[in-house]
C-alpha positions in Angstrom: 179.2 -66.8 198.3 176.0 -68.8 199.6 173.1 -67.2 200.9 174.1 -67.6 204.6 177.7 -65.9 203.9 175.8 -63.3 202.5 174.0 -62.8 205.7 176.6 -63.0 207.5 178.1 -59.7 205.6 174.9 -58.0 205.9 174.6 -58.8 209.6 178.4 -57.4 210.5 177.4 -54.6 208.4 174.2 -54.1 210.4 176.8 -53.9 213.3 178.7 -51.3 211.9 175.8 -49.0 210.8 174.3 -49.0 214.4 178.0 -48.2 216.2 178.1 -44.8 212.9 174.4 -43.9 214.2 175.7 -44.1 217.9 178.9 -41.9 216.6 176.6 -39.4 214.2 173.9 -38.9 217.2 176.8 -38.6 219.5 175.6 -41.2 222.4 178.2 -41.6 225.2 179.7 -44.9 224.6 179.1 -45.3 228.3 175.2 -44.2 229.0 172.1 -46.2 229.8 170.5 -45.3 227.0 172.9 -46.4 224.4 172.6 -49.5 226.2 169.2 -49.8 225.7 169.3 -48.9 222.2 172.0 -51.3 221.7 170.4 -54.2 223.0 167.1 -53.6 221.1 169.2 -53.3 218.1 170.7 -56.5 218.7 167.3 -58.5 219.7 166.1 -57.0 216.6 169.3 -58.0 214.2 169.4 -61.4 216.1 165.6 -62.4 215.5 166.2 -61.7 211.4 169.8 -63.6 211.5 168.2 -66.5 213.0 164.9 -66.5 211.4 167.4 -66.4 207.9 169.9 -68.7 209.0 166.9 -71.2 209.2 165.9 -70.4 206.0 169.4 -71.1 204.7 169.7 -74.3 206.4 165.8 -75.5 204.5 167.0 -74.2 201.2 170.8 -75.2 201.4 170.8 -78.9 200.1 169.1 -77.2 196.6 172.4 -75.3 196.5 174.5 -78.3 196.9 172.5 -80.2 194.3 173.0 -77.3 191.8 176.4 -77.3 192.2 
C-alpha cells in the first residue's frame, strides 16, 4: 500500500469517526448545527488530505525507484 492509499484509508476512516460522534452525541441528522460541524470537519479533513496528497506526489518517484 503506498503512502497516498494509506491516506486514503485514514481519510474514509476520519469520515466514519465524525458520522459515530454525530450518532454518540445524538445530533439530528437534519439540524444546522450538525451542518456546521460537518462542514468544519470536512475543511479541516480536506486541508490535511490535500496538504498530504502533495506530500505524496514530492516523495512518490523515491518509491518508484525503490521498487
Amino acid at each position: 500500500m503506498t503512502p497516498f492509499e494509506k491516506l486514503a484509508k485514514a481519510n474514509g476512516d476520519y469520515h466514519e469517526a465524525v458520522e459515530e460522534i454525530f450518532k454518540d452525541e445524538n445530533i439530528d441528522p437534519n439540524t444546522e448545527k450538525r451542518a456546521e460541524i460537518k462542514a468544519k470537519f470536512g475543511s479541516i479533513a480536506n486541508a490535511v488530505f490535500n496538504m498530504m496528497k502533495q506530500v505524496n506526489d514530492a516523495i512518490a518517484p523515491y518509491y518508484e525507484e525503490e521498487e
